[in-house]
C-alpha positions in Angstrom: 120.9 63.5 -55.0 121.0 65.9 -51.8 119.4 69.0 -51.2 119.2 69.7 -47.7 120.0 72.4 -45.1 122.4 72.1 -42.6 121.4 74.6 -39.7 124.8 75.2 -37.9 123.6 78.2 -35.6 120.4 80.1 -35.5 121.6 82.9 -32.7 121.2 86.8 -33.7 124.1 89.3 -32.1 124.9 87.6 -29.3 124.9 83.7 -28.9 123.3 81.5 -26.5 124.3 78.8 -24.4 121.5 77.0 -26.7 122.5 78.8 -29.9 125.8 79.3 -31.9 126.1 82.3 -34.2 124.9 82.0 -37.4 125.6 79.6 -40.1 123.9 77.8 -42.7 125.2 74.8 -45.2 122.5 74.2 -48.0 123.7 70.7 -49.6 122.6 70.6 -53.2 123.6 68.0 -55.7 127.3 68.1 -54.8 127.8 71.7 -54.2 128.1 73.0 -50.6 126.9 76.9 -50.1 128.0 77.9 -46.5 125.8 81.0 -45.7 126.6 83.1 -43.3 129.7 81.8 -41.0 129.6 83.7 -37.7 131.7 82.5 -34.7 132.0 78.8 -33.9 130.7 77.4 -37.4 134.2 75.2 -38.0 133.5 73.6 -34.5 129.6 73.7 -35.6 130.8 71.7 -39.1 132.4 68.9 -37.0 129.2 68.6 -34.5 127.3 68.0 -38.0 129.4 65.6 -39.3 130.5 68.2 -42.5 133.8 69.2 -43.2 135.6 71.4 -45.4 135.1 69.7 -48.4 132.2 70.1 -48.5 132.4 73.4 -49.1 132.2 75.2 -53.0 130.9 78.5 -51.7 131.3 81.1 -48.9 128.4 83.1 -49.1 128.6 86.5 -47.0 125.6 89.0 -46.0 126.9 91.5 -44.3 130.0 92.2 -42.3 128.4 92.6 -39.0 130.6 89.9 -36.8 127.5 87.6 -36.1 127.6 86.6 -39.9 130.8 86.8 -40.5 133.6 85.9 -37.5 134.2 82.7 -38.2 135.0 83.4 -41.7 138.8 82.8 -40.4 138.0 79.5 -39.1 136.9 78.0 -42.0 139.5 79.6 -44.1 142.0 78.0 -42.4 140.2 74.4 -42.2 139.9 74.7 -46.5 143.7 75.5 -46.1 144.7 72.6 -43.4 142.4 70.4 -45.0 143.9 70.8 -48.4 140.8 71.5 -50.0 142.0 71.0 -53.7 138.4 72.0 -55.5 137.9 75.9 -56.2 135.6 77.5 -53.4 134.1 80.7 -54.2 133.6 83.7 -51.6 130.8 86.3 -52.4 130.2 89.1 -50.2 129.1 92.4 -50.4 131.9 94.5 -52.6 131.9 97.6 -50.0 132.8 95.5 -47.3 136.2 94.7 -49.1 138.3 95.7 -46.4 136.4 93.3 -43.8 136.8 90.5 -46.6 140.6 90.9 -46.4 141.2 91.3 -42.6 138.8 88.2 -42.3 140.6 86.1 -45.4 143.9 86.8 -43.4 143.1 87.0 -40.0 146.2 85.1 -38.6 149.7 83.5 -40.0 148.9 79.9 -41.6 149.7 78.0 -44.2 147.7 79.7 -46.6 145.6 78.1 -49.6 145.0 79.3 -53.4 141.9 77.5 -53.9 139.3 80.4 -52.4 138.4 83.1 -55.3 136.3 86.2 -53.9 134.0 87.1 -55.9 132.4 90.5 -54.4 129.2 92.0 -55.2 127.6 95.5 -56.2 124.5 96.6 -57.9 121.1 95.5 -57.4 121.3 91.6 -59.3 124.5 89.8 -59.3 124.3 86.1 -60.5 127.5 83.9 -61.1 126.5 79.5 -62.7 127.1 77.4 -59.8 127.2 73.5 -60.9 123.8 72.6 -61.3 122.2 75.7 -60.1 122.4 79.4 -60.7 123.3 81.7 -57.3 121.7 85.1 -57.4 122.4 87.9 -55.0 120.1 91.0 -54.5 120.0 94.0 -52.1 118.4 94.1 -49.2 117.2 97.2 -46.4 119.5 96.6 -43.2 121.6 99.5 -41.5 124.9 98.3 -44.0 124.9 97.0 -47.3 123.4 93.9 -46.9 122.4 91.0 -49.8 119.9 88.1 -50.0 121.0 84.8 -51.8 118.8 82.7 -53.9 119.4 79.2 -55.3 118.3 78.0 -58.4 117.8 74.8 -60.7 117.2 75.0 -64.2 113.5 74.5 -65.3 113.2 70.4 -66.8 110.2 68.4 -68.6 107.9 65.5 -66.6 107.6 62.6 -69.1 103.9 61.4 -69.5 104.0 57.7 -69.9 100.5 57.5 -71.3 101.4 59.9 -74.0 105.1 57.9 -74.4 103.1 54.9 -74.8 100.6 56.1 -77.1 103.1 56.9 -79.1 105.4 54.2 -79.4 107.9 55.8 -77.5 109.7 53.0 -75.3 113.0 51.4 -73.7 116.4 53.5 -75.1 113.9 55.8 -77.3 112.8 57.7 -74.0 116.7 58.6 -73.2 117.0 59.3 -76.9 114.1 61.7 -76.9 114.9 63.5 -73.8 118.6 64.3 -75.1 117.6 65.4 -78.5 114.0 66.8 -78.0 112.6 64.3 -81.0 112.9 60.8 -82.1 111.5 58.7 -85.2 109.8 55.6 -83.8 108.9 52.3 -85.5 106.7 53.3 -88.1 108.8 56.2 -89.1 106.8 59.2 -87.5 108.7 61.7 -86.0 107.9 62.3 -82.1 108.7 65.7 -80.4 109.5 66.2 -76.6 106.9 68.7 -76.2 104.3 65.7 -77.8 105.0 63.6 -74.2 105.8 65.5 -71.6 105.4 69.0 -69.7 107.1 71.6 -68.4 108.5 71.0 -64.9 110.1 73.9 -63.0 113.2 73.7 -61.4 113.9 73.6 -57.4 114.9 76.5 -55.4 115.8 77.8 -52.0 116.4 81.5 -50.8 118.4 83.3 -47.4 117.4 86.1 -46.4 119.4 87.8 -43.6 119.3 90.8 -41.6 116.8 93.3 -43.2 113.9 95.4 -43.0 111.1 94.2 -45.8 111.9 95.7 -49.0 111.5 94.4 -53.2 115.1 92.2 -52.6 112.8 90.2 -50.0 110.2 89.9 -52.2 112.3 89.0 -55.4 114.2 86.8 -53.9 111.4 84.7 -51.9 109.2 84.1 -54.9 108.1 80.8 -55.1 111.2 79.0 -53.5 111.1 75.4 -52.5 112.6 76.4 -49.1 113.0 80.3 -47.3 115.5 80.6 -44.7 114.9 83.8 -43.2 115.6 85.9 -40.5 112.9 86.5 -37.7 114.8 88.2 -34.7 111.9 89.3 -32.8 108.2 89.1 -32.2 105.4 91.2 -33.2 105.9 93.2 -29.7 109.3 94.1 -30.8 107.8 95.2 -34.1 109.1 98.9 -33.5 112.8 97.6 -32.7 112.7 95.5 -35.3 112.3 98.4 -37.7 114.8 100.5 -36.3 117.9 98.0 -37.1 116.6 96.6 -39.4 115.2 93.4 -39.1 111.7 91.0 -39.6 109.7 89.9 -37.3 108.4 85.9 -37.4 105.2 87.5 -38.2 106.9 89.3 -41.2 108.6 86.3 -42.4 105.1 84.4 -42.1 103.6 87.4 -44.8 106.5 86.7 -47.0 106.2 83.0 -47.6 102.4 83.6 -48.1 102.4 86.1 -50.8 105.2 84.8 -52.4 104.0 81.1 -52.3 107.1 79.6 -50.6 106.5 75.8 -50.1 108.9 75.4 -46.6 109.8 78.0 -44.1 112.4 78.4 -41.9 112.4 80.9 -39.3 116.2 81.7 -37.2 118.2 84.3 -36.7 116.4 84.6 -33.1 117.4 87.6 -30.6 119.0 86.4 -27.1 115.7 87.9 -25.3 113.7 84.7 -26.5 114.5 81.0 -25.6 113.5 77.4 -27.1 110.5 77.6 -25.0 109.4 80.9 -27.1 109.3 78.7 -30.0 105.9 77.8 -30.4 105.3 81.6 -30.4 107.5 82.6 -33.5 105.7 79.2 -35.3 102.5 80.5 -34.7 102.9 84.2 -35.3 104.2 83.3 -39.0 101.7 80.8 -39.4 99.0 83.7 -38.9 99.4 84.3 -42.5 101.3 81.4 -43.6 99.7 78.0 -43.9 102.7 76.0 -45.2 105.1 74.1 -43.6 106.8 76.1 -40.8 110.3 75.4 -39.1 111.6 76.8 -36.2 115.3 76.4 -36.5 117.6 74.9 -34.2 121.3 74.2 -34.2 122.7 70.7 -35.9 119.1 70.8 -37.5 118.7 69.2 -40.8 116.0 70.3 -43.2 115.3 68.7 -46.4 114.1 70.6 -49.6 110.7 69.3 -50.1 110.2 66.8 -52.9 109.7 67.9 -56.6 106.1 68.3 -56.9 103.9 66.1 -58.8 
């Protein structure tokens, strides 16, 4: 089992020589959700050692070009690489005409295996192997939408109450499939008798935008926040008028909505890696969790289940 984040650029509109444009891979249990792909991310994949296959969705914000130019890129690489597994490409629905300049940007042996799947209204959510992916609106100067990741809630066996039962060896499998099982002296044992409820992992991105509710929504209680923090509380005024966060904004987030990891990126030009420590502790102001300043090639695990 994998559930990690592959951090493939962490630049804002214009890239660094320490930065690529954006791009995000979150690895979860054999699906691959590539967020954001803004120029360089195919040449970004090979740095990180993931290709093409690993890929099951494309995952679009916006069509501003920082999270979206190398959206041709990586269509061709599924194609040359002969992806042969279905890869799904949501993006904002009004953007449709970007979509289709970007799908066929240049002549090349094209490939069948990429469905769009665009997006409108204020809660779109399609299954996604083991997880559910939910898009909501956010507050940027276009139509813009957050993504959230989601497993299904599950049960934490107690032993002490398996035991106690005479619940043991294949009963336990037998009891977990089927929610009861009759044990040796012909009682009937629920699930619900031995274990608990145990909720299910999840990670949100949250791009370009002002705070608003989608923020919010999608931030509650995720495992790991990726979110934008272009600018510093100084730049709090130009933050609001293109709508962006500031790290001090993204630290306000992951407190009230008890996010357990956060990872700040999308950083504007004007700031270096030395400027680091001061996004960490402007977001830690009001966060106390785990804070990550995000750096290209960067790998960052989803934190354990909890207890």
């Amino acid at each position: 089992m994998l559930r990690e984040l592959v951090v493939l650029g962490t630049a804002s509109a214009v890239p660094t020589r320490h930065r690529n444009h954006n791009g995000y891979l979150l690895r979860w249990d054999g699906e691959g959700f590539l967020f954001d792909p803004g120029e360089g991310t195919q040449r970004q994949m090979a740095h990180a050692g993931v290709s093409a296959h690993d890929l099951t969705w494309i995952c679009v914000t916006h069509f501003h070009g920082d999270h979206c130019l190398g959206v041709p890129g990586v269509v061709q690489r599924v194609a040359r690489d002969k992806v042969s597994h279905p890869v799904q490409a949501a993006y904002p629905a009004s953007g449709e005409a970007y979509w289709q300049r970007l799908r066929h940007a240049t002549a090349f042996a094209d490939t069948d295996v990429i469905s769009p799947r665009p997006i409108s209204g204020d809660l779109v959510q399609w299954p996604a192997g083991p997880v559910t992916l939910t898009a909501r609106p956010l507050s940027h100067s276009i139509e813009s939408y957050g993504y959230r990741v989601d497993e299904p809630g599950g049960r934490r066996m107690l032993p002490g109450e398996l035991a106690e039962r005479g619940v043991h060896g294949p009963l336990i499998g037998e009891l977990q499939r089927h929610g009861s099982v009759i044990v040796e002296d012909g009682s009937v044992v629920a699930l619900e008798d031995c274990s608990v409820p145990r909720p299910g992992q999840s990670a949100a991105f949250v791009m370009d935008t002002r705070l608003c509710d989608g923020v919010y929504t999608l931030a509650d209680r995720v495992d790991l926040l990726v979110i934008e923090s272009t600018f510093l509380s100084e730049e709090s005024t130009l933050a609001a008028d293109y709508g962006h966060l500031t790290a001090a904004q993204a630290g306000q987030v992951a407190a009230a909505c008890g996010v357990r990891r956060l990872v700040l990126t999308h950083f504007s030009e004007r700031y270096s890696h030395a400027d680091e420590p001061r996004f960490v502790e402007e977001a830690g102001k009001a966060f106390g969790g785990e804070i990550v300043a995000a750096r290209d090639l960067m790998r960052v695990p989803v934190p354990k289940r909890l207890p």
